[in-house]
Every structure is written in structure tokens, then in C-alpha cells.
mmCIF file of the N, C-alpha and C atoms, coordinates in Angstrom:
data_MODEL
# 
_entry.id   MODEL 
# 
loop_
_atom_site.group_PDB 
_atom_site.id 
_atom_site.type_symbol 
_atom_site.label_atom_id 
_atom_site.label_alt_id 
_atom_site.label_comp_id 
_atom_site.label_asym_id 
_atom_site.label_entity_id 
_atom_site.label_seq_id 
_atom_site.pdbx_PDB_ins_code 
_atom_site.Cartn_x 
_atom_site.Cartn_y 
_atom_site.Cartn_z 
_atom_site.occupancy 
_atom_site.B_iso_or_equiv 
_atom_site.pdbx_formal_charge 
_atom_site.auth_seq_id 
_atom_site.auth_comp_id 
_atom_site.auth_asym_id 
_atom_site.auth_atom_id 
_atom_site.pdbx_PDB_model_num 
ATOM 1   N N  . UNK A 1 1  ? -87.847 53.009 64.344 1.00 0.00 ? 1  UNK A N  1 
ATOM 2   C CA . UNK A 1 1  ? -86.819 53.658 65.130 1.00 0.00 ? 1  UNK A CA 1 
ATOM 3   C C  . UNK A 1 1  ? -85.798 52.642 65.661 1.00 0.00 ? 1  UNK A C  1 
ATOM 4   N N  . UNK A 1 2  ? -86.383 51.427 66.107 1.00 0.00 ? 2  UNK A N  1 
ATOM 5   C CA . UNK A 1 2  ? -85.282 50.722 66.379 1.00 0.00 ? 2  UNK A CA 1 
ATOM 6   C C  . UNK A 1 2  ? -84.363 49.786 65.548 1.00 0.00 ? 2  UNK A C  1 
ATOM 7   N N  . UNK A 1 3  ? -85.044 50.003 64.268 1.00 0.00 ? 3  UNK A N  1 
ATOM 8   C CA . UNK A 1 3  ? -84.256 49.415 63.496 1.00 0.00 ? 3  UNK A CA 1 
ATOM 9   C C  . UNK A 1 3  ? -82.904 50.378 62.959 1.00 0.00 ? 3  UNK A C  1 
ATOM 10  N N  . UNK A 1 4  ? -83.145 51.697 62.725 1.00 0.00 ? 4  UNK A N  1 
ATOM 11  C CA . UNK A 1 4  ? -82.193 52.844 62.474 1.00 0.00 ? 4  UNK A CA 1 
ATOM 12  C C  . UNK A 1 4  ? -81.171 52.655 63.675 1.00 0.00 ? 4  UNK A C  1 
ATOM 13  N N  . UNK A 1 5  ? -81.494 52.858 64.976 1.00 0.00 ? 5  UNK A N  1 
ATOM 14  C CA . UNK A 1 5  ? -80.705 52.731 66.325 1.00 0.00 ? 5  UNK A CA 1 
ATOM 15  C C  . UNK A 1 5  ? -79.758 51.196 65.878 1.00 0.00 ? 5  UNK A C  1 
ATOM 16  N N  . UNK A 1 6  ? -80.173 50.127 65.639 1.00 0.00 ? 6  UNK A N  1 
ATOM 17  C CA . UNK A 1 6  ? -79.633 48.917 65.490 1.00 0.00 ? 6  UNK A CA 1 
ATOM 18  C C  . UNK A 1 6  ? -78.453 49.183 64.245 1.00 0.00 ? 6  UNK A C  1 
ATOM 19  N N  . UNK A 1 7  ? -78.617 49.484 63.237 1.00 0.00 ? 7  UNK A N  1 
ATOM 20  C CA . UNK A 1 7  ? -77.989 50.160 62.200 1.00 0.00 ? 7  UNK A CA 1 
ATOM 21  C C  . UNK A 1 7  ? -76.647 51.143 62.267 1.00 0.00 ? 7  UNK A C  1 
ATOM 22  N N  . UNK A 1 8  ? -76.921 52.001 62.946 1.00 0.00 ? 8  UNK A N  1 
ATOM 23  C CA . UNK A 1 8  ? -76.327 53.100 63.270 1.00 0.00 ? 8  UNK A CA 1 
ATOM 24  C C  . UNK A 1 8  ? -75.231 52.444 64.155 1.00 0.00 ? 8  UNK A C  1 
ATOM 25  N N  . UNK A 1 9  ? -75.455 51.754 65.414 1.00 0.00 ? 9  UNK A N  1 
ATOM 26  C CA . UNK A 1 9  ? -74.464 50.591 66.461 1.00 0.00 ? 9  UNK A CA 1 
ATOM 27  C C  . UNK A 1 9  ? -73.772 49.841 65.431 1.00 0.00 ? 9  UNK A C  1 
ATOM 28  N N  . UNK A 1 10 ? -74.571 49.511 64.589 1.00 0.00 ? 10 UNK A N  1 
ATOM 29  C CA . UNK A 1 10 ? -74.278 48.472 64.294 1.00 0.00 ? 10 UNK A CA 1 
ATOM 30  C C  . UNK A 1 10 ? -72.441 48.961 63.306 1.00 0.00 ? 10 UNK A C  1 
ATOM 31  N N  . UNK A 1 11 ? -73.044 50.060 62.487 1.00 0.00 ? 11 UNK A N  1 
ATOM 32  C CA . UNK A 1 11 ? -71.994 51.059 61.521 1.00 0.00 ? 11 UNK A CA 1 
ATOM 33  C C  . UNK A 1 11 ? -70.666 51.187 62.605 1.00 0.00 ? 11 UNK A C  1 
ATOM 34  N N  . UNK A 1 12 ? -71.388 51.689 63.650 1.00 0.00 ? 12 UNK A N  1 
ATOM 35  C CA . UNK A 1 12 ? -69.921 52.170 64.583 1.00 0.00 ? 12 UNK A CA 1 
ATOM 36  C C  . UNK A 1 12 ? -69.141 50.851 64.756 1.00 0.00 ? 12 UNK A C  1 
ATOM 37  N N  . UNK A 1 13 ? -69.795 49.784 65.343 1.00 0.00 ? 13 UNK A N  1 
ATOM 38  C CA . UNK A 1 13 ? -68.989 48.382 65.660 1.00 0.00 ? 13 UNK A CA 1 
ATOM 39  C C  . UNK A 1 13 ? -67.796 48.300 64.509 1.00 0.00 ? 13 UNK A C  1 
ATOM 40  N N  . UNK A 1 14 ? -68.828 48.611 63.110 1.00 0.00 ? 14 UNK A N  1 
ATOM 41  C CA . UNK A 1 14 ? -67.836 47.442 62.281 1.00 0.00 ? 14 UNK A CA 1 
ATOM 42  C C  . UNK A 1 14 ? -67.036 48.943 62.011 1.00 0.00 ? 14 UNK A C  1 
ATOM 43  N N  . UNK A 1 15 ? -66.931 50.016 61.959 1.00 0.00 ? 15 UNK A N  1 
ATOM 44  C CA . UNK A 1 15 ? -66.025 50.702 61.767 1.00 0.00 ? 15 UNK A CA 1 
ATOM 45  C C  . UNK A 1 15 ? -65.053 50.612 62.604 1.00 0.00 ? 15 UNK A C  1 
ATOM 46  N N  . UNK A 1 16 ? -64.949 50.751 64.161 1.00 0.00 ? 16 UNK A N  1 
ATOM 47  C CA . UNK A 1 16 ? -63.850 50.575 64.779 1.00 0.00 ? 16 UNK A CA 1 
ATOM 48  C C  . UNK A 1 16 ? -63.364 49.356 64.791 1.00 0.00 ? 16 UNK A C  1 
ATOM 49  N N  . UNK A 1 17 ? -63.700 48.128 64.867 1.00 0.00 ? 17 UNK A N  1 
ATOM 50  C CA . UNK A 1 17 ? -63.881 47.007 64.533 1.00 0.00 ? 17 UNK A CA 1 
ATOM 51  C C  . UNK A 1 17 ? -62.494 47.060 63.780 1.00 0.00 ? 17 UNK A C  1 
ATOM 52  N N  . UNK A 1 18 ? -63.110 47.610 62.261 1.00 0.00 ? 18 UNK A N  1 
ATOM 53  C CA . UNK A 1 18 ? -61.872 47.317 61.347 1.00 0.00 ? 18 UNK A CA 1 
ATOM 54  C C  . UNK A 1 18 ? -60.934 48.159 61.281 1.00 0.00 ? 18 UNK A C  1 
ATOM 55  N N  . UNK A 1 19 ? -60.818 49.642 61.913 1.00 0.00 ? 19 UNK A N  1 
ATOM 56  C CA . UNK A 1 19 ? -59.625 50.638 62.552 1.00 0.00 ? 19 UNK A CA 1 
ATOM 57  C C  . UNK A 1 19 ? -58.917 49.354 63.507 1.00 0.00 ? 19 UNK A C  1 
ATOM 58  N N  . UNK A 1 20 ? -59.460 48.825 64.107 1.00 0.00 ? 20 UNK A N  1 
ATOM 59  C CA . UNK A 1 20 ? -58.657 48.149 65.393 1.00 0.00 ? 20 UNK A CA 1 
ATOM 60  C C  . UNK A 1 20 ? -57.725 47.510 64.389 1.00 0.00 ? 20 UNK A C  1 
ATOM 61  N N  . UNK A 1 21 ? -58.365 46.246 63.429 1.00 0.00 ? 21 UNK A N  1 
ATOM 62  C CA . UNK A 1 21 ? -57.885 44.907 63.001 1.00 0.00 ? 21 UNK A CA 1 
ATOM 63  C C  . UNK A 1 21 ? -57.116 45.523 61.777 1.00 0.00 ? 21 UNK A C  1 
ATOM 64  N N  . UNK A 1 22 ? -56.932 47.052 61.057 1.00 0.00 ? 22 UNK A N  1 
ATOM 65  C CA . UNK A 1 22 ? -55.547 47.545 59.881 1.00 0.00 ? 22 UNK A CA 1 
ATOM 66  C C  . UNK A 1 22 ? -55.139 47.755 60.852 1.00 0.00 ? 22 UNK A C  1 
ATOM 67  N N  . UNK A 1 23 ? -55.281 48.511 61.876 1.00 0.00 ? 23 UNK A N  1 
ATOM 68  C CA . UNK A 1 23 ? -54.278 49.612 62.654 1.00 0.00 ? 23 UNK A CA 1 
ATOM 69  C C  . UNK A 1 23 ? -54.258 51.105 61.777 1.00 0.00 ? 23 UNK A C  1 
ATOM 70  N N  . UNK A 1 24 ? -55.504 51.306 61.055 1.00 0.00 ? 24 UNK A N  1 
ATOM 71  C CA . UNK A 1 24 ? -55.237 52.352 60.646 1.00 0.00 ? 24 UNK A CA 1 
ATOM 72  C C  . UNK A 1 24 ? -56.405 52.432 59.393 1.00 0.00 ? 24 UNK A C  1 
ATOM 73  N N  . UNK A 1 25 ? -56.546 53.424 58.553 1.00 0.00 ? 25 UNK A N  1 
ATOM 74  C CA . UNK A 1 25 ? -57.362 53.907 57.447 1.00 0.00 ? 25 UNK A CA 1 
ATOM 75  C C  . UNK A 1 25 ? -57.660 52.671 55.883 1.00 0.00 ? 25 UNK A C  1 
ATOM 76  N N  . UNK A 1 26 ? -56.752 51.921 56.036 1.00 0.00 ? 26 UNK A N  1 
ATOM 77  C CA . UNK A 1 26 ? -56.124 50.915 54.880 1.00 0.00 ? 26 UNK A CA 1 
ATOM 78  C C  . UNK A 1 26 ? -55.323 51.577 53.812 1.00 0.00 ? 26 UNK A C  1 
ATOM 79  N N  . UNK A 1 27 ? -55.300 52.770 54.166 1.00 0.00 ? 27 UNK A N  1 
ATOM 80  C CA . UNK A 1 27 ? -54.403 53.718 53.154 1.00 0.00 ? 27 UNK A CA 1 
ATOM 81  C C  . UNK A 1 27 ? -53.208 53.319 52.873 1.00 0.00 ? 27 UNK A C  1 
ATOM 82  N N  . UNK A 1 28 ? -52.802 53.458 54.480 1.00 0.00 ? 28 UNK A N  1 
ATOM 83  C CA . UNK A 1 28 ? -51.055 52.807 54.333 1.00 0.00 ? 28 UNK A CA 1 
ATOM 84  C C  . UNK A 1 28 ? -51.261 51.069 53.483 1.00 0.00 ? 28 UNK A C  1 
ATOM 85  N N  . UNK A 1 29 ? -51.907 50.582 53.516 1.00 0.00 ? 29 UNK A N  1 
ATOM 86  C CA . UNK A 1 29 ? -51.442 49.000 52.673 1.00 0.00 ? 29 UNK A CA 1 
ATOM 87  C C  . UNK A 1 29 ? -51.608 49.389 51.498 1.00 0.00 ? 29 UNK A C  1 
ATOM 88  N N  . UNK A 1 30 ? -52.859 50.429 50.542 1.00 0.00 ? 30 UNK A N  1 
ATOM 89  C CA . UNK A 1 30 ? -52.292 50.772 49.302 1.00 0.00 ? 30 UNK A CA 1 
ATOM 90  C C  . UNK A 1 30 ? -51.267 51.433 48.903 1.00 0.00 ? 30 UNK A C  1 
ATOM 91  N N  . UNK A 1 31 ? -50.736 52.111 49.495 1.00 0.00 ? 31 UNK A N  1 
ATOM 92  C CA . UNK A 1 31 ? -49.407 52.485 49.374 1.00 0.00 ? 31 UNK A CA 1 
ATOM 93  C C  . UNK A 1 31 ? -48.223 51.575 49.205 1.00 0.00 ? 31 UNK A C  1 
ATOM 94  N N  . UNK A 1 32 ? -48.801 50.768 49.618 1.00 0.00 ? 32 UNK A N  1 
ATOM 95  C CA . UNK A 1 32 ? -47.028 49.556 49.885 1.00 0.00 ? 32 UNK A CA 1 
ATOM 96  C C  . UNK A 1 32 ? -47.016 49.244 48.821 1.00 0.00 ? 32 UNK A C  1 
ATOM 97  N N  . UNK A 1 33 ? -48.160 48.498 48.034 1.00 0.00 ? 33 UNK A N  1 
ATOM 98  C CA . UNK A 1 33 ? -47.907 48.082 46.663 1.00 0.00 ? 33 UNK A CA 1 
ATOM 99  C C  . UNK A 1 33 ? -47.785 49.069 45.777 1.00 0.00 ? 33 UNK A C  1 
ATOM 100 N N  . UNK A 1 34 ? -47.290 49.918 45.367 1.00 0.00 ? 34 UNK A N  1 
ATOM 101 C CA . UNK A 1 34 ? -47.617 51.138 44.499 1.00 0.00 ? 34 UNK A CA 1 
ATOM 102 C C  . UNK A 1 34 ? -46.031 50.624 43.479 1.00 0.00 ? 34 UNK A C  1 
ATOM 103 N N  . UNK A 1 35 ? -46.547 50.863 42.531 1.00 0.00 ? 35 UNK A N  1 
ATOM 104 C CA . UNK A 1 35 ? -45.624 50.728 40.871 1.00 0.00 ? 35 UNK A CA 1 
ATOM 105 C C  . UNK A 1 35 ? -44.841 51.980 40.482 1.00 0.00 ? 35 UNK A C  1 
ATOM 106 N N  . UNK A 1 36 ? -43.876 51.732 40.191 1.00 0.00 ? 36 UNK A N  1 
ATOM 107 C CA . UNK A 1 36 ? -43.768 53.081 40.056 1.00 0.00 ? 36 UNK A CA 1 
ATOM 108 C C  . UNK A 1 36 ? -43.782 54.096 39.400 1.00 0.00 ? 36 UNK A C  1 
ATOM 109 N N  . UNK A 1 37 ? -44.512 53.774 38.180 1.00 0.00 ? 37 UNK A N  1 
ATOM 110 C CA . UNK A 1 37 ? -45.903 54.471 37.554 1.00 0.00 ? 37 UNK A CA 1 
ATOM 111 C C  . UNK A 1 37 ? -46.883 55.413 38.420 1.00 0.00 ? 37 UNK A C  1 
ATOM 112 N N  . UNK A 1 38 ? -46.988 54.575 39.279 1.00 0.00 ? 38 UNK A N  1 
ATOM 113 C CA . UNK A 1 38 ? -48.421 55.116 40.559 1.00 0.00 ? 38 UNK A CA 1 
ATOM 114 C C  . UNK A 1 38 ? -47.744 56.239 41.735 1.00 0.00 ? 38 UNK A C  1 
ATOM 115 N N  . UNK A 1 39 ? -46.508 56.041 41.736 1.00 0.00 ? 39 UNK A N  1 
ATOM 116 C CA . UNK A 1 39 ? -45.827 56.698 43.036 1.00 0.00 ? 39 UNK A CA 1 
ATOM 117 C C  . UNK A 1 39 ? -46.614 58.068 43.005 1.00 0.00 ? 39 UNK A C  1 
ATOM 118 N N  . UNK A 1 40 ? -46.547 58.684 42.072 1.00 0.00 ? 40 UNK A N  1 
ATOM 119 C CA . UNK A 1 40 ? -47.144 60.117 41.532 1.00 0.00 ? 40 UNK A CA 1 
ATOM 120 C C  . UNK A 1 40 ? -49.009 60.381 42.355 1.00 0.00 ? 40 UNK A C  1 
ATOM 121 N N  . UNK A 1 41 ? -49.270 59.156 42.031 1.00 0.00 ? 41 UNK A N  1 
ATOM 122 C CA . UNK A 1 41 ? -50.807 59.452 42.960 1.00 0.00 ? 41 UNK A CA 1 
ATOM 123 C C  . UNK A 1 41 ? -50.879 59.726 44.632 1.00 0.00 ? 41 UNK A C  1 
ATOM 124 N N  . UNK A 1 42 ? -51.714 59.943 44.662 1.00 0.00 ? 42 UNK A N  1 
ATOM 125 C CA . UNK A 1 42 ? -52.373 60.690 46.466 1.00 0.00 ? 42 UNK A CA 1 
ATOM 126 C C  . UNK A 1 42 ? -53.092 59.168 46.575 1.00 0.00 ? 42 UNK A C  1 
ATOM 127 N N  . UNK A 1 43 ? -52.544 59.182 48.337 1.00 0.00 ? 43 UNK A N  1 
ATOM 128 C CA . UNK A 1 43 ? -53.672 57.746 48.686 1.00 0.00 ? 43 UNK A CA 1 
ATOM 129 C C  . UNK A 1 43 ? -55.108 58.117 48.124 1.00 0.00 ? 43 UNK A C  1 
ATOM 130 N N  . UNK A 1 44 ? -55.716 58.638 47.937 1.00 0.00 ? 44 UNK A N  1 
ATOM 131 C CA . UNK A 1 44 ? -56.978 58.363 47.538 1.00 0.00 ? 44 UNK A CA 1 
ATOM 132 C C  . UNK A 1 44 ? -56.947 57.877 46.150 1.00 0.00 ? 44 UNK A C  1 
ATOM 133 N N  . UNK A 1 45 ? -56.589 58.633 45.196 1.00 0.00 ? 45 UNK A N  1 
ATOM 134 C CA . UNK A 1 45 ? -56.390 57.849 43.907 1.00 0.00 ? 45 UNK A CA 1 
ATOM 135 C C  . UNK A 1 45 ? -55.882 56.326 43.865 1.00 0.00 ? 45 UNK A C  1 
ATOM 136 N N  . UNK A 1 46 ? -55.045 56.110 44.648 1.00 0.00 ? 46 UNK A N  1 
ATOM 137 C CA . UNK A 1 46 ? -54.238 54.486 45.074 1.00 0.00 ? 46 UNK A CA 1 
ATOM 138 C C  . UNK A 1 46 ? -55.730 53.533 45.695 1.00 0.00 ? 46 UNK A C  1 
ATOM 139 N N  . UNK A 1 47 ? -56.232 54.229 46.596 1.00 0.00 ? 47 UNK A N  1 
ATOM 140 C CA . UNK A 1 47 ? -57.597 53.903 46.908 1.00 0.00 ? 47 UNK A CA 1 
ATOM 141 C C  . UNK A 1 47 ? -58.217 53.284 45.987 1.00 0.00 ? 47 UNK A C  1 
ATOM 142 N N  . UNK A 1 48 ? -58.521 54.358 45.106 1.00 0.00 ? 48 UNK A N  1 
ATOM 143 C CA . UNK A 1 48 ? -59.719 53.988 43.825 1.00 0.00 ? 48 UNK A CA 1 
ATOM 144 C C  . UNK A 1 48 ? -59.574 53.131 43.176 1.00 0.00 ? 48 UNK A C  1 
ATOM 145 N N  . UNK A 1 49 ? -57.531 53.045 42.386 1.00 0.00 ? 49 UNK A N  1 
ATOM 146 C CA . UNK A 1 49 ? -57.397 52.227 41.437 1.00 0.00 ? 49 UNK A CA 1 
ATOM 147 C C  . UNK A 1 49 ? -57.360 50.705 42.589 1.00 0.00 ? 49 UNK A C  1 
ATOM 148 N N  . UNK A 1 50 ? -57.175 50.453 43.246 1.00 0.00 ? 50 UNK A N  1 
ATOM 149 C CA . UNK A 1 50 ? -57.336 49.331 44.501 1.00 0.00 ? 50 UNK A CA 1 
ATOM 150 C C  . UNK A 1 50 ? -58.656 48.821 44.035 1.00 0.00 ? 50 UNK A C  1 
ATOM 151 N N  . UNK A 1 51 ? -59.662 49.668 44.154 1.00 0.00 ? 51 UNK A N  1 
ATOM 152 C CA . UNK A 1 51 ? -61.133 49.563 44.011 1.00 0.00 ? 51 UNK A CA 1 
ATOM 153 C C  . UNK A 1 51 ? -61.241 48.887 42.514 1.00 0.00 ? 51 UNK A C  1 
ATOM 154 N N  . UNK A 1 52 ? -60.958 49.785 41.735 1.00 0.00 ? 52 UNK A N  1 
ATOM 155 C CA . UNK A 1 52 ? -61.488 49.537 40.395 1.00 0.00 ? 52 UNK A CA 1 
ATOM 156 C C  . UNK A 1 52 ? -60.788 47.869 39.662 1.00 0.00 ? 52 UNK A C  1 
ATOM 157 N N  . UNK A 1 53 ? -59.897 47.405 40.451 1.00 0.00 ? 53 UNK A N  1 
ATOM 158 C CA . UNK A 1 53 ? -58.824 46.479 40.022 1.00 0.00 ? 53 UNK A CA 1 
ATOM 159 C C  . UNK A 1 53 ? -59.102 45.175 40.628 1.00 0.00 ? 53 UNK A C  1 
ATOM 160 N N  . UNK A 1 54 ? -60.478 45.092 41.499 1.00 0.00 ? 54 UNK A N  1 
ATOM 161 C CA . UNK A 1 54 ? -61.372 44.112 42.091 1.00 0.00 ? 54 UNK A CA 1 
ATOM 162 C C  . UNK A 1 54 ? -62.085 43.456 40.989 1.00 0.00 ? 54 UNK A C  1 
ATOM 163 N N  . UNK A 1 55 ? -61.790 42.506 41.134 1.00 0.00 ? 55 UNK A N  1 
ATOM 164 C CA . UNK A 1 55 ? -62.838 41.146 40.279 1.00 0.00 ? 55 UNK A CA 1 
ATOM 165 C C  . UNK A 1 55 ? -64.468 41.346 41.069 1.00 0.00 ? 55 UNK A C  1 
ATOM 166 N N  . UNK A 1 56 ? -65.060 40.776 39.728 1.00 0.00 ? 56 UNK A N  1 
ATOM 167 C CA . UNK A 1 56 ? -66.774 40.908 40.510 1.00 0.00 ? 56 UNK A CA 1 
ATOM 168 C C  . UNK A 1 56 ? -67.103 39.841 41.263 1.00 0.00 ? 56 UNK A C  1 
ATOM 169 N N  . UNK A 1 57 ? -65.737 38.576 41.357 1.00 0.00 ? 57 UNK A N  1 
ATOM 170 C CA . UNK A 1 57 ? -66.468 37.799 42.708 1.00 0.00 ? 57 UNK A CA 1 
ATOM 171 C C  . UNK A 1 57 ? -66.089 38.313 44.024 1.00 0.00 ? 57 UNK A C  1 
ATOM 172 N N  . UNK A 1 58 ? -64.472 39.001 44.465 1.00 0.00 ? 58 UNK A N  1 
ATOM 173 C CA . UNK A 1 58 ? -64.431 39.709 45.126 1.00 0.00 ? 58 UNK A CA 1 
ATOM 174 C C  . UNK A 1 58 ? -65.627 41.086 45.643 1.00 0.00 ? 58 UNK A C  1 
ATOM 175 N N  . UNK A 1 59 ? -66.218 41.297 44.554 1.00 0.00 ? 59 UNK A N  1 
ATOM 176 C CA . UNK A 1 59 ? -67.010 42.707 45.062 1.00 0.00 ? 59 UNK A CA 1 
ATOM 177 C C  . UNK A 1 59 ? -67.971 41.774 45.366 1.00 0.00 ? 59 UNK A C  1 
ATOM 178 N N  . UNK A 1 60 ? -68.543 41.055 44.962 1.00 0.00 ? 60 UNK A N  1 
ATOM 179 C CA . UNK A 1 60 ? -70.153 39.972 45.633 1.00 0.00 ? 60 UNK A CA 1 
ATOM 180 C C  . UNK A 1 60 ? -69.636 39.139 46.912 1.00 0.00 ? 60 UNK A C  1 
ATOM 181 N N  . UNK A 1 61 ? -68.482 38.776 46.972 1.00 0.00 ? 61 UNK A N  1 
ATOM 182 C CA . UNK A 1 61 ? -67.968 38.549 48.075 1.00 0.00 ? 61 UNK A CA 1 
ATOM 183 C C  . UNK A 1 61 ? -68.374 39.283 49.355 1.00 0.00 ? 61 UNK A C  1 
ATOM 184 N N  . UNK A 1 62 ? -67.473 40.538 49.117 1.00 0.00 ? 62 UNK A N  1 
ATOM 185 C CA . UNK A 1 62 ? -67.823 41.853 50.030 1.00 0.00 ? 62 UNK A CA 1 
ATOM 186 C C  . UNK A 1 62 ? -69.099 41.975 50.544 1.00 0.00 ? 62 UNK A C  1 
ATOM 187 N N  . UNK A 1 63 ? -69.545 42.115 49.068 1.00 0.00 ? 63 UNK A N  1 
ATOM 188 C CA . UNK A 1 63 ? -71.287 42.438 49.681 1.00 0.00 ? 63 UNK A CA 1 
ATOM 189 C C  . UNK A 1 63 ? -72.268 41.487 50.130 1.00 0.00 ? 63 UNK A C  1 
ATOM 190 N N  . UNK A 1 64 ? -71.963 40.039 49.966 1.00 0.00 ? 64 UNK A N  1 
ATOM 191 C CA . UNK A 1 64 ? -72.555 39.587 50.887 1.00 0.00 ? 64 UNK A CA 1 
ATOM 192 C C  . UNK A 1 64 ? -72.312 39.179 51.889 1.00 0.00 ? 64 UNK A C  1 
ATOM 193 N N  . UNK A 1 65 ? -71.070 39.472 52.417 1.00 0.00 ? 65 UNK A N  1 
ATOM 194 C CA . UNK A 1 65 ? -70.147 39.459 54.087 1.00 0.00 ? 65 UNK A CA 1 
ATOM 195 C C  . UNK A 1 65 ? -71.336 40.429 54.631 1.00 0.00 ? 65 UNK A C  1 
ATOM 196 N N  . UNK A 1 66 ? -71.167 41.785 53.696 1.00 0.00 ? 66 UNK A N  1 
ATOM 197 C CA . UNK A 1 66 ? -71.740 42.645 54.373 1.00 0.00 ? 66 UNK A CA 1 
ATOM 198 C C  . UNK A 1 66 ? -73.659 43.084 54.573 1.00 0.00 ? 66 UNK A C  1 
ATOM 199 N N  . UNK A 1 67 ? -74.217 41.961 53.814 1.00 0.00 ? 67 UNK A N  1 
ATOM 200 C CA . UNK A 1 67 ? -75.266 41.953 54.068 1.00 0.00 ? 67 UNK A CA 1 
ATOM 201 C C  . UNK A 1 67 ? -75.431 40.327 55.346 1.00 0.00 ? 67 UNK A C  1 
ATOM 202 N N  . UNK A 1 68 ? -74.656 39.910 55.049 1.00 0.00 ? 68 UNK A N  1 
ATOM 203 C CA . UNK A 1 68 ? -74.968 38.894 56.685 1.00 0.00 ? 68 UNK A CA 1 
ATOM 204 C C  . UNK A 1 68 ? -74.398 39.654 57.923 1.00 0.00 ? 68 UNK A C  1 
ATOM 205 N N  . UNK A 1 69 ? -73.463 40.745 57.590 1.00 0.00 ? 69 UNK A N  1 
ATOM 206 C CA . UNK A 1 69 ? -73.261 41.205 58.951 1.00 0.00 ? 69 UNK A CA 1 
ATOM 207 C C  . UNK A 1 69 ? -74.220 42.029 59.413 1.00 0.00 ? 69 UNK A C  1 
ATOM 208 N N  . UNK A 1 70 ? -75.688 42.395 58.883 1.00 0.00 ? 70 UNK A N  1 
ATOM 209 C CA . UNK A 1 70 ? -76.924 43.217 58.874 1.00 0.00 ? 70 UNK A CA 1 
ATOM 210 C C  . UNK A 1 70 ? -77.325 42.614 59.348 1.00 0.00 ? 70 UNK A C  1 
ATOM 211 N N  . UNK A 1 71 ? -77.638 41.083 59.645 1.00 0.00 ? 71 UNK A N  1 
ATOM 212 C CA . UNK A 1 71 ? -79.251 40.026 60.141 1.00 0.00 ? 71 UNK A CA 1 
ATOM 213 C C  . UNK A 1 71 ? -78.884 40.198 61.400 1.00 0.00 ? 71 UNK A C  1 
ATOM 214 N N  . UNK A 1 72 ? -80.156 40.472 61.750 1.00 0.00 ? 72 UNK A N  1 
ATOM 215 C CA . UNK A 1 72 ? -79.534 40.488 63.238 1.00 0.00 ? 72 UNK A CA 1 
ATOM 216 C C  . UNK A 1 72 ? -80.015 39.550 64.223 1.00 0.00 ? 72 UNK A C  1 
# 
């Protein structure tokens, strides 16, 4: 139980956390770069291709930021 409770704090921190430090969803920064090929997509699609257009040291990057921000 207290590890779920620790978890759960822990989710909220880094969510507002990083609302505070965009100022917002990160939606608006995929938007800025958009081609204008892409203009036609919905932020979420801009989202995805954002996503999919990540190198795999960037994504192991990520994930192990985000498994040291777990140790507690």
C-alpha cells in the first residue's frame, strides 16, 4: 500500500511539475514546427508523428530519466 500511495504522489508531482515548466499540454510546441504538409493534422496526430520521429537513444534516454525519477 505504501508503495502505490508513493507512486500515485509521486505521478501527480511530475505531472504538474511539467504543466508548470511548458506552460501548458506540449501541444502548442508541436504545432510550431508543423510543415506544411502537416498543417492539415489535429495536435494529436502532430503528437504522434513528434513521437514516432524520436531516435532510440532519445526514447532510452526518457526512460531512464524516468525510471531514476521512481527510486525513492
Amino acid at each position: 500500500m505504501p508503495t502505490a500511495i508513493f507512486l500515485a504522489l509521486n505521478g501527480i508531482v511530475l505531472f504538474v511539475t511539467e504543466k508548470l515548466r511548458r506552460g501548458g499540454t506540449g501541444r502548442r510546441r508541436a504545432e510550431g514546427a508543423v510543415t506544411p504538409d502537416e498543417q492539415h493534422l489535429s495536435p494529436d496526430e502532430l503528437s504522434d508523428l513528434r513521437i514516432t520521429r524520436m531516435t532510440i537513444r532519445q526514447a532510452v534516454t526518457i526512460g531512464a530519466a524516468q525510471i531514476l525519477a521512481l527510486i525513492p
